[in-house]
Structures are given as C-alpha cells and as structure tokens.
DOTI-573954 format. One record per residue (C-alpha): residue in one letter; residue number from 1; y, z, x. Coordinates in Angstrom, 3 decimals, decimal comma. Layout:
N
[atom "A"; NUM; [Y; Z; X]]
...
END
This chain:
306
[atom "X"; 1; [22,630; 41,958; 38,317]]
[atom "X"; 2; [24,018; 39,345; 41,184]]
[atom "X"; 3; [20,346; 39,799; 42,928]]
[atom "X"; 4; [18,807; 39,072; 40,060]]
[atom "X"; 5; [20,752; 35,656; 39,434]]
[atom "X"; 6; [20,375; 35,062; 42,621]]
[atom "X"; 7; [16,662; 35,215; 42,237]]
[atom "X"; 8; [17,072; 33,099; 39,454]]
[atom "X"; 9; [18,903; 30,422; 41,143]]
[atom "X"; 10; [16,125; 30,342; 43,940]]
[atom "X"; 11; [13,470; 29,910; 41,400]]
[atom "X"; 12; [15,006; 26,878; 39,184]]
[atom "X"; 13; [16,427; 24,955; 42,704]]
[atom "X"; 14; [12,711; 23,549; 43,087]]
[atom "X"; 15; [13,500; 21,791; 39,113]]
[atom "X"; 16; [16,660; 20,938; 39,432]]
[atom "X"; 17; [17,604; 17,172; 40,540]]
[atom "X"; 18; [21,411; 16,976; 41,460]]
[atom "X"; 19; [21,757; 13,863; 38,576]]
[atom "X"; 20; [25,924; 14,288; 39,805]]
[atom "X"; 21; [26,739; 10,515; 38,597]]
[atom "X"; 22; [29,755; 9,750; 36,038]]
[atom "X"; 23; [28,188; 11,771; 33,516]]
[atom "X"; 24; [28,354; 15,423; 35,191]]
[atom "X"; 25; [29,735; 17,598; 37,936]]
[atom "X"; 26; [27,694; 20,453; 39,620]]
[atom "X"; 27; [28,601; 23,527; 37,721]]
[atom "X"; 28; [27,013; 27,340; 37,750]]
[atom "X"; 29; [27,201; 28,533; 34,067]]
[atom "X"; 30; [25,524; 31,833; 35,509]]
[atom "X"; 31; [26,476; 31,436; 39,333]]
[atom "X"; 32; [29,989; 32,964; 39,752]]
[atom "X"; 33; [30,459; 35,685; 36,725]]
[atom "X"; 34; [32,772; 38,656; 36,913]]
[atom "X"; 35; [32,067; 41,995; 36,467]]
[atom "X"; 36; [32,855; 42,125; 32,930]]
[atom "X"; 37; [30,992; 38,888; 32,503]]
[atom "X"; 38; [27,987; 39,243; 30,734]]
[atom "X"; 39; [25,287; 35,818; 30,250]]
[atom "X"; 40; [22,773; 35,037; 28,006]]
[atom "X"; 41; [20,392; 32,166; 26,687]]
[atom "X"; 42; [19,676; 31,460; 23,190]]
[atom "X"; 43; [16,791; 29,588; 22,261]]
[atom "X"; 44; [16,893; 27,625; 18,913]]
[atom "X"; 45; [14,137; 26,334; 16,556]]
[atom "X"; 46; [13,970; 24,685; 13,692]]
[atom "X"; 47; [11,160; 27,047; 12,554]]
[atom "X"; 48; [8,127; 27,698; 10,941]]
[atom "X"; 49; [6,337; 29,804; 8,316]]
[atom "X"; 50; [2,709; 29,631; 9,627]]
[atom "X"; 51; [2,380; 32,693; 12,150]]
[atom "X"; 52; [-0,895; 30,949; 13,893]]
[atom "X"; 53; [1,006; 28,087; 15,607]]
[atom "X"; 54; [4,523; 29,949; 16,057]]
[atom "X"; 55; [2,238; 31,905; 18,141]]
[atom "X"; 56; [1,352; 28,815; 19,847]]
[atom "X"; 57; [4,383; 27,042; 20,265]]
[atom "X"; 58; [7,549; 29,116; 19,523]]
[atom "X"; 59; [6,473; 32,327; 20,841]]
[atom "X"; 60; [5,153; 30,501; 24,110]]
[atom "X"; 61; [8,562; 28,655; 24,782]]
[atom "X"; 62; [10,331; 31,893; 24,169]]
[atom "X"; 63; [8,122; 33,615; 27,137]]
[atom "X"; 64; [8,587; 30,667; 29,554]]
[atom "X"; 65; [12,352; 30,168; 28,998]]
[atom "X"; 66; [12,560; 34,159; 29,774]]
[atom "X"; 67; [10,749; 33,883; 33,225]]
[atom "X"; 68; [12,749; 30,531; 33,918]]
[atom "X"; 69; [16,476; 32,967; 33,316]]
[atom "X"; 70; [15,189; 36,244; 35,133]]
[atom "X"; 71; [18,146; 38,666; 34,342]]
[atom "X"; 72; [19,673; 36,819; 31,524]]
[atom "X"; 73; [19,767; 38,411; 28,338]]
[atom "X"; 74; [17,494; 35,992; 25,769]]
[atom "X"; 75; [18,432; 35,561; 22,370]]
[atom "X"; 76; [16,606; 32,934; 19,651]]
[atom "X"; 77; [17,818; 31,784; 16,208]]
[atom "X"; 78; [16,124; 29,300; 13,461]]
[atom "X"; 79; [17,981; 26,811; 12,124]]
[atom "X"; 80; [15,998; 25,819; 8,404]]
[atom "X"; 81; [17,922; 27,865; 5,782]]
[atom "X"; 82; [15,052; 27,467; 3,917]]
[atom "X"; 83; [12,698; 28,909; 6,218]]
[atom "X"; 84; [15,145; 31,928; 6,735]]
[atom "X"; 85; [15,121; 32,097; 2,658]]
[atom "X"; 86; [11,250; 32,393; 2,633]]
[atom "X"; 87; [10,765; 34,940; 5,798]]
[atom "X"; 88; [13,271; 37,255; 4,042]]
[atom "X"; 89; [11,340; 37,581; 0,782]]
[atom "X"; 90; [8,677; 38,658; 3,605]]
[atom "X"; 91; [10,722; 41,153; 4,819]]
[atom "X"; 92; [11,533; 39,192; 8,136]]
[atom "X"; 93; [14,889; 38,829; 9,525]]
[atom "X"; 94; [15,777; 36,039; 11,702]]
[atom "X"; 95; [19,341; 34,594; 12,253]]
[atom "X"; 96; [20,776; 31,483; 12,183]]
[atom "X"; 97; [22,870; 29,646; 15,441]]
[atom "X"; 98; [26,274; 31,129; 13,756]]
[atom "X"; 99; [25,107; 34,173; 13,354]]
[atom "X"; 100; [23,415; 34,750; 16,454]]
[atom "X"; 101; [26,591; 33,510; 18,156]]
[atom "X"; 102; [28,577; 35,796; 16,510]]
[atom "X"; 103; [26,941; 38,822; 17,880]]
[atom "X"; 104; [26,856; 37,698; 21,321]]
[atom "X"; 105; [30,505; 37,382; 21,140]]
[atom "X"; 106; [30,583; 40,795; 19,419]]
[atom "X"; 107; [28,593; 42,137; 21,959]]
[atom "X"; 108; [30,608; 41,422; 24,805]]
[atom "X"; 109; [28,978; 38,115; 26,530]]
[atom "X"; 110; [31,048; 35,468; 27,988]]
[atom "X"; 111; [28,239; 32,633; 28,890]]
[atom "X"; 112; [25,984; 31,370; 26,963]]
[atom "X"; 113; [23,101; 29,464; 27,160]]
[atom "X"; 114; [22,023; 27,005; 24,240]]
[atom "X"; 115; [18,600; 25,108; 24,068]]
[atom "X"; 116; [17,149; 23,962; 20,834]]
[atom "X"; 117; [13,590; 22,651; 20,521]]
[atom "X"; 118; [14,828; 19,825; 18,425]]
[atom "X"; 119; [12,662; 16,179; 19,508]]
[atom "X"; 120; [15,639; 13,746; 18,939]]
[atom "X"; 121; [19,366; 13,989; 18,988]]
[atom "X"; 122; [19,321; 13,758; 15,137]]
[atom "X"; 123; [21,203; 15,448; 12,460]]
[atom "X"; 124; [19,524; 18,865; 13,206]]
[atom "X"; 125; [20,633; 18,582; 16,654]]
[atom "X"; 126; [24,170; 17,567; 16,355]]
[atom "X"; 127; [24,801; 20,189; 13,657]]
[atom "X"; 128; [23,836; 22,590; 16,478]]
[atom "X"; 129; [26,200; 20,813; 18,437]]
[atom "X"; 130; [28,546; 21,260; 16,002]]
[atom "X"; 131; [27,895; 25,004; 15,063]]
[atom "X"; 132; [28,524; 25,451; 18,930]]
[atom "X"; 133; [31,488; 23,625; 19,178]]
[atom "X"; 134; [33,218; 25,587; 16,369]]
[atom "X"; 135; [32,579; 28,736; 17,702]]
[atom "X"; 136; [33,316; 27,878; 21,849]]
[atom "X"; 137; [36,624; 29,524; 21,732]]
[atom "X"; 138; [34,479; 33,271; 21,586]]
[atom "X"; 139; [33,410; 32,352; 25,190]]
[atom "X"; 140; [34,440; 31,462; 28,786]]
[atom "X"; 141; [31,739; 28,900; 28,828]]
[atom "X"; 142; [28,806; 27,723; 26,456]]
[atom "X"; 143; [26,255; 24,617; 27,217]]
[atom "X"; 144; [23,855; 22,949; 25,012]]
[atom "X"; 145; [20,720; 21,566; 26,738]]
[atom "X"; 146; [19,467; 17,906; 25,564]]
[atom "X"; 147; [16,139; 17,326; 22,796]]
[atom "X"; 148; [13,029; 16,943; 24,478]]
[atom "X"; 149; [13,563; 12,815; 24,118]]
[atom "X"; 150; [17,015; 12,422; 25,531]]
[atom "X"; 151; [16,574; 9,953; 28,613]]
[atom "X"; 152; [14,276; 7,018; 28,828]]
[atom "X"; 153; [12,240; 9,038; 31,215]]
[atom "X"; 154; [11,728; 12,102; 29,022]]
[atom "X"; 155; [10,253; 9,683; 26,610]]
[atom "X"; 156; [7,267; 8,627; 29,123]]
[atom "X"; 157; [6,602; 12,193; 30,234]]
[atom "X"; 158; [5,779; 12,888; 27,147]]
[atom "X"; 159; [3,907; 10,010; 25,763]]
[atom "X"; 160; [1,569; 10,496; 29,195]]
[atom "X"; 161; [0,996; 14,153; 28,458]]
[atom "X"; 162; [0,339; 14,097; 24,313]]
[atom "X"; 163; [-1,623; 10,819; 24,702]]
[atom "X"; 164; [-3,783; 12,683; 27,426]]
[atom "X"; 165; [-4,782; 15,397; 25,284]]
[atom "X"; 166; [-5,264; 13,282; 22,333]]
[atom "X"; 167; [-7,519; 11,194; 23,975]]
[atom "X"; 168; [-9,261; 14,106; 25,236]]
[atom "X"; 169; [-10,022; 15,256; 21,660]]
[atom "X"; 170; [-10,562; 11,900; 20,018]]
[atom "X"; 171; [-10,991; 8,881; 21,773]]
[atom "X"; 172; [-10,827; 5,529; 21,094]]
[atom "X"; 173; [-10,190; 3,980; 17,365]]
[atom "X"; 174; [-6,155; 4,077; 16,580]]
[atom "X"; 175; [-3,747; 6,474; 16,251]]
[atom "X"; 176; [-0,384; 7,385; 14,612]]
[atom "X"; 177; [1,864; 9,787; 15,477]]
[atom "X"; 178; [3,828; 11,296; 12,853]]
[atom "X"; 179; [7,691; 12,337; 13,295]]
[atom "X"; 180; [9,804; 14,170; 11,079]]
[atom "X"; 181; [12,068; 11,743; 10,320]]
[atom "X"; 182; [16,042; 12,128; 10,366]]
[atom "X"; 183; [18,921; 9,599; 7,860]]
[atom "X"; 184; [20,917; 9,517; 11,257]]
[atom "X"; 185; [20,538; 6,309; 13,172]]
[atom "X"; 186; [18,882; 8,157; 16,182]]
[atom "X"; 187; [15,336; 7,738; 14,151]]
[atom "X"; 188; [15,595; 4,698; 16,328]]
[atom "X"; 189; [13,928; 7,184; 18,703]]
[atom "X"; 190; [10,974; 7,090; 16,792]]
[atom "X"; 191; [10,230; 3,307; 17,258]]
[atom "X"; 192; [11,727; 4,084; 21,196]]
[atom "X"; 193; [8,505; 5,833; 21,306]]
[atom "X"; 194; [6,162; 3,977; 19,829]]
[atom "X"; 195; [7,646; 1,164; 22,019]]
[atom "X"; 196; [7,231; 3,416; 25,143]]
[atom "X"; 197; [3,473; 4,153; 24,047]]
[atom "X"; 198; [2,378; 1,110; 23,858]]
[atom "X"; 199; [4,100; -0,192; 27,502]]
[atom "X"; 200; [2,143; 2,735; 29,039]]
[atom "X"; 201; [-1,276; 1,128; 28,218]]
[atom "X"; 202; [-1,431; 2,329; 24,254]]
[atom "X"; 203; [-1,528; -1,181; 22,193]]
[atom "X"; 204; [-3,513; 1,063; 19,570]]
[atom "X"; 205; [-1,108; 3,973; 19,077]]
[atom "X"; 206; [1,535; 3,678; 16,438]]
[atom "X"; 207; [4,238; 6,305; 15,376]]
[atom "X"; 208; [5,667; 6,733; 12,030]]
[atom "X"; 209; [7,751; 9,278; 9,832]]
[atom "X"; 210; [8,252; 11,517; 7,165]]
[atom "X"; 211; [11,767; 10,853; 6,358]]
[atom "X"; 212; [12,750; 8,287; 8,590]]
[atom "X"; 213; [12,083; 4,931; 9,990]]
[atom "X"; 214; [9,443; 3,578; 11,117]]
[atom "X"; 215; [8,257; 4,312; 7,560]]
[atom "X"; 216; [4,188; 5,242; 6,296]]
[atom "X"; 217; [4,208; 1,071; 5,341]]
[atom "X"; 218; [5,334; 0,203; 9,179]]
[atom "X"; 219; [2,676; 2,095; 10,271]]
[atom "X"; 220; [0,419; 1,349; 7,640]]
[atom "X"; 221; [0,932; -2,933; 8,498]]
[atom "X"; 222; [0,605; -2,092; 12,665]]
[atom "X"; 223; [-2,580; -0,608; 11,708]]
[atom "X"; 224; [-3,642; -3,705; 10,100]]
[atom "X"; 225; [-3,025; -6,067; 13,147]]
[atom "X"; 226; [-5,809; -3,609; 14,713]]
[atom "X"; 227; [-9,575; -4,090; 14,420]]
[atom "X"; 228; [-10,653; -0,339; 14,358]]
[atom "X"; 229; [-10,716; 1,626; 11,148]]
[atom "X"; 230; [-10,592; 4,825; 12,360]]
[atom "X"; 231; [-7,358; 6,261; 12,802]]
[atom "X"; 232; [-6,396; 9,845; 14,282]]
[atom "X"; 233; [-2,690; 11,257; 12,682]]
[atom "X"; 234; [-0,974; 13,478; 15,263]]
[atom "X"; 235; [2,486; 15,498; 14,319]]
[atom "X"; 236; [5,030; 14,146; 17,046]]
[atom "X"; 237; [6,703; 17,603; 15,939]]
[atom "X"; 238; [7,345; 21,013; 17,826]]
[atom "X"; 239; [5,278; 23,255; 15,376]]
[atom "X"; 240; [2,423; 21,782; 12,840]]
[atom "X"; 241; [3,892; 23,493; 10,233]]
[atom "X"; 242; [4,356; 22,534; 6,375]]
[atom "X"; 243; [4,765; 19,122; 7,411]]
[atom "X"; 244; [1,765; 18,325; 9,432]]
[atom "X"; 245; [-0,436; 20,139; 6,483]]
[atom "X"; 246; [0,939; 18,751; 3,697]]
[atom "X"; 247; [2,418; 15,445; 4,659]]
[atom "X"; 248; [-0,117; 14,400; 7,480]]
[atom "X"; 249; [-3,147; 16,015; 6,494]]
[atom "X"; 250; [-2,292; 15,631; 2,860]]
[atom "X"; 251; [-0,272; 12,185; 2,131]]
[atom "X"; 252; [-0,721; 10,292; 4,915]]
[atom "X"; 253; [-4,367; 11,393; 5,188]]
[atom "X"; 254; [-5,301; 10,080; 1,571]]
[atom "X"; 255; [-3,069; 6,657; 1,555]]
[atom "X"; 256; [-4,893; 5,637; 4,613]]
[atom "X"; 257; [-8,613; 7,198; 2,950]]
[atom "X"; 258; [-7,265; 4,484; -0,070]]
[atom "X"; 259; [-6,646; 1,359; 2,212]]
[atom "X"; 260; [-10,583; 2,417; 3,670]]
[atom "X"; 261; [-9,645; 3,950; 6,965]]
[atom "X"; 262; [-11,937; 7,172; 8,459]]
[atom "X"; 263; [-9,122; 9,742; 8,721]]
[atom "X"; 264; [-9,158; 12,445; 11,845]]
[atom "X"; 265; [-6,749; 14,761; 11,699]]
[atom "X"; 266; [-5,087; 16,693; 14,919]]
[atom "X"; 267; [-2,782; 19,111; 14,395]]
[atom "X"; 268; [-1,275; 20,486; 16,975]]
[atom "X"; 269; [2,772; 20,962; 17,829]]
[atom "X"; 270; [4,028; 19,120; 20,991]]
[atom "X"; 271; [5,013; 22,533; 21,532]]
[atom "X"; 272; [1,512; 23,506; 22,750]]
[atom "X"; 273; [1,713; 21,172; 25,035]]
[atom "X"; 274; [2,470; 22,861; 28,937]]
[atom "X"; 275; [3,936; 19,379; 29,873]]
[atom "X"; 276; [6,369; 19,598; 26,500]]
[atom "X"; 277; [7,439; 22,981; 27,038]]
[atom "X"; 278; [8,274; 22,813; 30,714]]
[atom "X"; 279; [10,136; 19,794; 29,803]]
[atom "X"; 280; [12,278; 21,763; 27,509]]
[atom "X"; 281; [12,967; 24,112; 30,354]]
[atom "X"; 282; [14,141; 21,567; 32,878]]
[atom "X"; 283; [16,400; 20,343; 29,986]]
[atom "X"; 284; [17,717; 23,728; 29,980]]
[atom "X"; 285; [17,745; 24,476; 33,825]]
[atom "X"; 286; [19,748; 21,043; 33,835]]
[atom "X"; 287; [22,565; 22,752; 31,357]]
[atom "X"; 288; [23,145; 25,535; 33,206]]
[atom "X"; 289; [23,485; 23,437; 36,693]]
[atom "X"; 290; [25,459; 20,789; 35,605]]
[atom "X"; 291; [28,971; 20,713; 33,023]]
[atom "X"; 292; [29,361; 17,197; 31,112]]
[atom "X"; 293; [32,456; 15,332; 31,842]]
[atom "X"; 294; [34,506; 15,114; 28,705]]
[atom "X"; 295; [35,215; 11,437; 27,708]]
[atom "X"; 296; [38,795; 11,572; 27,172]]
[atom "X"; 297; [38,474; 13,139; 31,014]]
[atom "X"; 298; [36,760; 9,798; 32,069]]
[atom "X"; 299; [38,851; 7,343; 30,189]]
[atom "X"; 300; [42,017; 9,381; 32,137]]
[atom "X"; 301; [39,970; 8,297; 35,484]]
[atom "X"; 302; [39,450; 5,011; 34,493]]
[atom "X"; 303; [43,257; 4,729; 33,985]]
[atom "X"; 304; [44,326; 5,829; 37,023]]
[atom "X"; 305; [42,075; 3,611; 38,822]]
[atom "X"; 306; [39,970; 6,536; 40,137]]
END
C-alpha cells in the first residue's frame, strides 16, 4: 500500500503548484497514514437520469479521478434527492454524501477524499460542505476540493476550452450559455463568466440561467445589442440532462424561435469536455496536497503580529 501512494504522489507532483500563500499550508492527506489508516476518495455529482451522457460525463470523471488516486479506495455519491427517488423506482441504488460517509466510517477509513462536480460554490456546494462538516468527527482528516469555477483563472480555462469546441461545431452567429442557476449570491459567477468570455475575444457570447441571474430577459436584451440572428444555446452544466432538454432545447429554444431568432442547439455537459474534467482533477490533487488555514487560525496570527 505505501508503494502504491508513493506512486501516486510521483504521478500528481507534475499537477500540483505549491499555491503555499496565507490561504494554505503543504499537507499530505494520503502521505503519512498508519497502518490502521485506511484512505479513500469520494466523488460527488449532482446527477442525472439520462444513461447516454452519464456515460459521457460522470462515468468518464469517475475513471480519470481513479487513475489520478492509484491505490485509494474510490467511492461516488449523488446529491439530487430527486434523482435518487426516480433511479430507485428503476431498481438503482445510489447513495447520497451522508450516506456514503457513513459507510466509510463504518468501514474502517480514516481519510477521505471529497470532490464534487458542482460548477459554482452555490447552495449545492456548500450543503456538501456542510454534510462534510457535520460528519468530520468520524475521521482523522477529510478535504473538500473547490467547483470547477473557484479562482479567476479556472474561469478562463474553461471559457478557452468550451468556446473552442463550440466554435468548432457552430461558428459564428451568437451564443448563450445556459447555467443552472442557484438563489445564493454566488450566481454572480454566472455574469463572472460571461464577463470573462467576452474579455477573451467573445463580444458575441452571452450566458444566462435557469434559476438564477443573469435571467432568459438579460440574455434575451444582450442578444439584441447584436446584429446576428442566429443564436447557438449551450448548457454551462456538468451533464445535459433534464435541464438542457427541457429548459434549453425546450423554453429557451421557443422564446428565442418567438422574438425571430434561428435556434441551434448543442448539448453537451462541460463534463465531456477533457479540459473540464482534468480541471476537476487538479482541483482535487490540490485538496489532498494542501490543508486550508482556518480563519479564526489567521485572525490569531494577525493578532500576534505574525
């Protein structure tokens, strides 16, 4: 088991930038365990009830993240109760973050792990945060990686990477890229990105949300100060799942058919994306090299003139 984590940490040194500043201190979640320890990394999703681009985008994650944590034992929970509700009339079991975490810690293992596949640090992500923190006492040590848009330069790795495939499969006219959507004031990542988009060269790329701001009518109005009428939606979502057929290729599609726009359609998760999902990875690699310093443990610095 020690060869194989030191394998591991051979492999991830390459991805791994030492960002030591007042924010973290170097720290081995999987580095220095005892013999009794016992380490694993559980994956999180949101979910999705179409098999075709689960395949595509869950599944595919789930592979990478296992070759990224060679020896580690890999776990994955869902976090939509609803989804969970609708696979088990199905006849497919899947757990939830508290129950997953449960049976690591009835199973014996000590460090854990957490990455989520969540876009933004919105409510879904923070209730992870929070289902972690209330369940940290089981273990010696348990991390949460970041959302795939966490630091300003997440944001323009992954507007370079979508908006290179997208213009790939339809160039030219305008295009909107379609969040979820979350009540917490972190939609402001949403217009973060749009803002990020168009500084990278993208003056006809817009992004809107479901259930969030920027709204369809923000969208709708930058559309308007454009002089193409073609307009290509996107999902700016992990999986193209119930939202990306119904809402985007449903909704959205026929508002913008009404205000006399030529409607192309391309749905496909970010999580097809290679760029997106190795970006989820270094998120991860990041967790397990690095411990956050508590606040109140900076604030104590600060006070003592450190």
């Amino acid at each position: 088991m020690k060869c194989l984590f030191l394998v591991w940490t051979l492999l991830v040194a390459s991805f791994c930038q030492a960002h030591t500043d007042d924010n973290f201190v170097v720290s081995d979640i999987f580095g220095n365990l005892g013999e009794r320890d016992k380490a694993a990394v559980l994956m999180v999703h949101f979910g999705t009830t179409y098999d075709d681009t689960r395949a595509l985008t869950i599944d595919a994650i789930n592979e990478k993240m296992k070759e990224a944590f060679p020896g580690v034992e890999f776990r994955e929970a869902w976090t939509s109760r609803i989804i969970l509700r609708k696979l088990k009339a199905r006849g497919v079991e899947r757990l939830n973050p508290t129950e997953a975490l449960i049976r690591l810690h009835e199973e014996g293992y000590t460090h854990i792990l957490v990455q989520s596949t969540n876009i933004i640090e919105g409510t879904e992500m923070k209730e992870l945060r929070r289902e972690v923190e209330s369940l940290s006492l089981n273990f010696k040590d348990i991390r949460v990686g970041n959302p795939l848009l966490y630091a300003p330069t997440d944001y323009e790795i992954v507007a370079r990477a979508v908006m290179e495939t997208l213009n790939q499969a339809y160039p030219g006219g305008q295009k909107i890229w379609v969040g979820h959507g979350t009540p917490d004031p972190a939609t402001a990542s949403y217009a973060m990105f749009d803002y990020v988009l168009k500084s990278l060269g993208h003056p006809t790329c817009h992004v809107g949300t479901v259930e969030g701001y920027p709204e369809f009518e923000n969208a709708l109005q930058l559309l308007k100060n454009g002089k193409s009428r073609t307009v290509t939606l996107a999902p700016l979502m992990f999986v193209a799942g119930d939202h990306a057929q119904n809402d985007i290729a449903g909704e959205w599609k026929e508002r913008l058919e009404k205000e006399g726009y030529k409607v192309q359609l391309y749905l496909k998760g970010l999580g097809e994306n290679a760029v997106v999902q190795d970006l989820f990875i270094k998120h991860a690699i990041f967790a397990a090299k690095h411990k956050a310093i508590e606040m109140a443990a900076k604030k104590k610095k600060y006070t003592l003139g450190d």
